[in-house]
C-alpha positions in Angstrom: 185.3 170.8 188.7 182.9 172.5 191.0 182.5 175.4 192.4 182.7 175.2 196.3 181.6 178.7 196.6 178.4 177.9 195.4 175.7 178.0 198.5 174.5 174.9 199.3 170.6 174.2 197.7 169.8 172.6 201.8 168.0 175.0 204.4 167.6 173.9 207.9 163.8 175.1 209.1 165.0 175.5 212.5 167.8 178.2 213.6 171.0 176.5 215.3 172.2 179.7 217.2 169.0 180.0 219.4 168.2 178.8 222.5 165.8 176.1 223.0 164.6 172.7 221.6 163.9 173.1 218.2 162.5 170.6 215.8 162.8 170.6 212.0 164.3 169.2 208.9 167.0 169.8 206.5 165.0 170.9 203.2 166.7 169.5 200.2 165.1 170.5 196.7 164.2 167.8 194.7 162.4 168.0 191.7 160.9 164.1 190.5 157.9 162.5 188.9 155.6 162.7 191.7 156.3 166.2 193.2 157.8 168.7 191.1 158.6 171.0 193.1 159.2 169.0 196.2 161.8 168.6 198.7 163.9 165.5 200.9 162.8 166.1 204.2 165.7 165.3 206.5 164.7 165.2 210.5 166.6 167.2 212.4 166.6 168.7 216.4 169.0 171.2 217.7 169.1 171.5 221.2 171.1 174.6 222.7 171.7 176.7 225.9 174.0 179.2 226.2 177.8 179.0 225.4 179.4 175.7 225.5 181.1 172.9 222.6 178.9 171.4 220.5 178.0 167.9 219.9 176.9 166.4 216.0 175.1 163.1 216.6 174.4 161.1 213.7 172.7 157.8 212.5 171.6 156.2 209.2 174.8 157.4 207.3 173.7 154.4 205.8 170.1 153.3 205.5 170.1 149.7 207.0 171.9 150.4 210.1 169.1 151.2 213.1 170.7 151.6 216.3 171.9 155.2 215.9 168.2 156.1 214.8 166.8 154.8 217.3 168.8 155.9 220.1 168.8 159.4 218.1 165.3 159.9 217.6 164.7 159.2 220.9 167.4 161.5 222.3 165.7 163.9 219.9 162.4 163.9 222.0 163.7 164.0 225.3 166.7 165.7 225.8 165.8 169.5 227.3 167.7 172.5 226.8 167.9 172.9 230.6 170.1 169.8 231.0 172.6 170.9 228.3 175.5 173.4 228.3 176.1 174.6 225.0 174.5 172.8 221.4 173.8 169.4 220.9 172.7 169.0 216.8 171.0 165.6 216.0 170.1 164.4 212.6 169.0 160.7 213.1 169.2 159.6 209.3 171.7 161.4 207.5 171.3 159.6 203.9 167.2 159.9 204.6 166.3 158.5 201.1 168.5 155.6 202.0 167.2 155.0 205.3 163.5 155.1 203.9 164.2 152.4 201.7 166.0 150.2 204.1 169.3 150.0 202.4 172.7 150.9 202.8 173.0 153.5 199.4 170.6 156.0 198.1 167.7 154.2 195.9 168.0 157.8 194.1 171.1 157.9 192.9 172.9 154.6 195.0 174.8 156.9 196.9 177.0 155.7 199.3 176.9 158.6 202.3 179.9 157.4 204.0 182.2 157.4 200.4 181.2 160.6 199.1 182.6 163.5 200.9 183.4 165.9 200.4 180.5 166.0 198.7 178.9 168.6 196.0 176.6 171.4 195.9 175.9 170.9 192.5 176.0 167.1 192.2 173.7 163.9 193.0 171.6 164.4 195.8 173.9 162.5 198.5 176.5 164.4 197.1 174.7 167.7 198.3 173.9 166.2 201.7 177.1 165.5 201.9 178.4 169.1 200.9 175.8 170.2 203.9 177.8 168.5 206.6 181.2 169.3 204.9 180.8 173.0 204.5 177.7 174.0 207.2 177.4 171.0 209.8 181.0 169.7 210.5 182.5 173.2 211.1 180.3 174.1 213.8 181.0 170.8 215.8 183.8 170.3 218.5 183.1 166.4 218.9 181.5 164.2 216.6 179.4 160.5 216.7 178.3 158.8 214.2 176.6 155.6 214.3 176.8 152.5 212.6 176.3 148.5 212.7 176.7 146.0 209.8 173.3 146.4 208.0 172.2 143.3 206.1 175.4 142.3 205.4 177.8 142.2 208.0 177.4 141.2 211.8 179.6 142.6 214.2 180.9 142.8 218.1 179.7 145.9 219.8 182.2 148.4 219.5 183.3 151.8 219.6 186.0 153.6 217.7 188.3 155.9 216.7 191.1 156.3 214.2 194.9 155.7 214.5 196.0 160.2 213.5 198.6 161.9 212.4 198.1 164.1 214.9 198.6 162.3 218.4 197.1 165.3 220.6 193.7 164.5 218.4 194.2 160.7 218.5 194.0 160.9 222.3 191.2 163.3 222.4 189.1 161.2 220.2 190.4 157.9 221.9 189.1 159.2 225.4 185.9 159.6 224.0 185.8 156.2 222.6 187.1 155.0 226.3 183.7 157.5 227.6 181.4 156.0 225.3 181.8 152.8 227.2 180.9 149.7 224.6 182.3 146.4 225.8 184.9 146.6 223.0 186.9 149.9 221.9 188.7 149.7 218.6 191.9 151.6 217.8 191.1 151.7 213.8 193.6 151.8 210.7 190.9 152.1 207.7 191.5 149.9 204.2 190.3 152.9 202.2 189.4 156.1 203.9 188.7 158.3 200.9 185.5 159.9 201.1 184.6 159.1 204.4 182.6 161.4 206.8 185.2 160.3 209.4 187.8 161.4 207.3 186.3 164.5 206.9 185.4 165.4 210.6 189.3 164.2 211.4 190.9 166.3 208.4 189.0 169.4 210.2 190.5 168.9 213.8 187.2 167.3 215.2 187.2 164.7 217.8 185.3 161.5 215.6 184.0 158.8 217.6 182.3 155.6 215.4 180.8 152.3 216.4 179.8 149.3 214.8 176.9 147.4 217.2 175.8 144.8 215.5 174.0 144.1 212.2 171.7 141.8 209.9 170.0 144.8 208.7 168.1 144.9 212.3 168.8 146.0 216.1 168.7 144.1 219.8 167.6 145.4 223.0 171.7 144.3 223.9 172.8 147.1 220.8 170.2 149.5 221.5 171.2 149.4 225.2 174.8 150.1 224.4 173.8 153.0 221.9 171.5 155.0 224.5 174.1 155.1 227.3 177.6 155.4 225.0 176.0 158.6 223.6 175.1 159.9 226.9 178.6 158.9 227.9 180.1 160.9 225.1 177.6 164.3 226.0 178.5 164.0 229.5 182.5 163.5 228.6 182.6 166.7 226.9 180.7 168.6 229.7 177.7 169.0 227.6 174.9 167.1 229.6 175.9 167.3 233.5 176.5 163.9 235.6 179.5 161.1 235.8 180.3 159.1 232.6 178.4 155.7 233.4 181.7 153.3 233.6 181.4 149.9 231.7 184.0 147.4 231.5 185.6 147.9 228.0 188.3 145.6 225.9 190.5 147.2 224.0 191.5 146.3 220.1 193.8 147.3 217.5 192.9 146.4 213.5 196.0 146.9 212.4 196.0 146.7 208.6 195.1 144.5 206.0 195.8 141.4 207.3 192.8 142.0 209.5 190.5 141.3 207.2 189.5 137.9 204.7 187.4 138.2 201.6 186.0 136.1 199.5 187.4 135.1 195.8 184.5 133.0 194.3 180.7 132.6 195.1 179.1 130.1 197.5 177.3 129.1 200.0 179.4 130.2 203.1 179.7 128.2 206.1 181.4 129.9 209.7 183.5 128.0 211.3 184.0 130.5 214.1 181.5 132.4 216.1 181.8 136.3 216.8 184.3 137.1 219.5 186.0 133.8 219.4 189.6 133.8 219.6 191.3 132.6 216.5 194.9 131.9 215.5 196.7 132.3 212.1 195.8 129.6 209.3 193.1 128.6 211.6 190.3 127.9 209.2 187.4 130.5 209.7 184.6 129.7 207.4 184.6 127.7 204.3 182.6 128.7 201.0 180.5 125.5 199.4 180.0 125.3 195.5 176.2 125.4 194.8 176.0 123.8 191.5 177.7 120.4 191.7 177.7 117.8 194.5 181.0 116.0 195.3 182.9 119.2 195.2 185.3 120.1 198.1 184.5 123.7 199.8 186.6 126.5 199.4 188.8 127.2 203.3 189.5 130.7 204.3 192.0 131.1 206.8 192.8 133.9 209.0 195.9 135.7 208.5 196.8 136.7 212.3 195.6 135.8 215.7 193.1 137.7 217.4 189.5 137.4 218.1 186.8 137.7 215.6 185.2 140.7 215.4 182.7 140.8 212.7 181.3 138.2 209.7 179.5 138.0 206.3 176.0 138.1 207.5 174.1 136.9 204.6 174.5 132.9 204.0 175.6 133.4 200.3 178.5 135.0 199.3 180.4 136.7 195.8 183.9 137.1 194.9 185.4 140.4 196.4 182.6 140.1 200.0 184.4 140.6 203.1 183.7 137.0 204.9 185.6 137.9 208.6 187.7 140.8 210.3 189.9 139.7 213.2 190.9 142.5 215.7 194.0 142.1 218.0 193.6 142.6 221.9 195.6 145.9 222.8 
């Protein structure tokens, strides 16, 4: 078992309890064949003035998901100390190895940022990023977003969300900020396996956790990148960090309720949708069909949904394997 006392191998090169804009990494030690004493470089900005709550904005919790980068590196670059009361902490690509190879995991060590925490300071290295925002990053933060879309393999509605709590005086805290952020679709989540999650780990701590999902195919619109740059503005202004009125957008509200949200595939094919993102759909209604690929004459496979609702994300790729998650159907609140 390890040893949680055990300090944490990652230095931040710029100080978060100083005024200022400050740029700078996360150094994470990491010995390998081509620099033996090198490091993972992790970008980082810390943006602070005076007393106030403090904002963590992340991206690239996984590597193939681009509008929280790009919304956060930008937000890095601009954003001036003078227009924020109290700290606003950015890292734009949390699992860096991942996000330099353009993939969901780690190509070090395949691991998966957002199913690893609490994370170790003696273990693999997302397992000591991980450790970094459990034990160092996470405390210091009153409000918390992290970004995501589907990467390559899923395809999703724009939406923002937040997690059904234990704790109701949270739950509505952390569902107003969803509400703030402003994406045309808000979802009240109920996760099928939350173990190791950075939300879970933000929530277990107190923290308001806001989350989104804006898209996907392992790529970005100007539609999803508009929605990222004003939702997190939203959020910064909702908890009085940045000054100015939350920019109001029309917003549907949706509930995933459980597992009967979701349909996954039990043999491989070639996959064929039979309904398009945000459509509304009704139980048994057929929503894609998986073809076999090596025999002609063959009748496909039907999936069928499981409960009404609308569809709110698909199996991106064309191809599919037993166990993929084909659709997810969220319910209108």
């Amino acid at each position: 078992m390890t040893d949680t006392r055990l300090p944490s191998p990652i230095a931040s090169t710029v100080p978060f309890d100083r005024d200022g804009v400050h740029h700078g990494f996360l150094r994470l030690p990491y010995s390998r064949d081509d620099s033996a004493w090198g490091s993972i470089m992790i970008p980082l900005t810390v943006v602070r003035n005076g007393d106030g709550p403090t904002a963590l904005l992340t991206g690239g919790n996984h590597g193939d998901e681009y509008e929280g980068p790009i919304v956060l590196f930008d937000l890095a670059r601009t954003l001036a100390a003078e227009h924020v009361r109290g700290r606003v902490i950015i890292v734009p690509a949390m699992n860096y190895p991942a996000f330099q190879a353009a993939t969901r995991t780690s190509p070090i060590d395949r691991g998966n940022m957002n199913r690893t925490f609490p994370g170790r300071p003696d273990g693999t290295v997302t397992e000591k990023i991980a450790d970094y925002f459990q034990r160092t990053l996470l405390p210091m933060a009153d409000i918390v977003l992290d970004f995501h879309s589907g990467g390559r393999t899923l395809d999703f509605i724009p939406f923002a969300a937040a997690h059904v709590l234990p704790d109701k005086a949270q739950e509505e805290r952390s569902f107003a900020a969803v509400a703030a952020f402003g994406a045309p679709y808000a979802l009240r989540m109920v996760e099928i396996d939350a173990r190791g999650m950075y939300d879970s780990a933000a929530e277990e701590m107190g923290k308001i956790f806001v989350t989104t999902e804006l898209g996907g195919g392992g790529t970005s619109s100007a539609r999803t990148v508009s929605i990222a740059r004003r939702g997190v503005l939203n959020v910064l202004r909702h908890a009085g960090i940045v000054p100015g009125p939350v920019e109001a957008a029309p917003t549907q509200w949706l509930d995933m309720p459980g597992d009967d949200s979701f349909l996954f595939a039990e043999q491989a094919g070639l996959l064929e949708p039979c309904v398009d993102l945000q459509a509304a759909v009704a139980a048994g209604q057929v929503l894609a069909r998986i073809h076999t690929m090596d025999r002609t004459g063959a009748a496909p496979v039907e999936l069928r949904a499981r409960r009404d609702g609308i569809l709110i994300a698909r199996h991106f790729p064309g191809l599919v394997k037993p166990g993929d998650c084909v659709a997810v159907i969220g319910v209108p609140a």
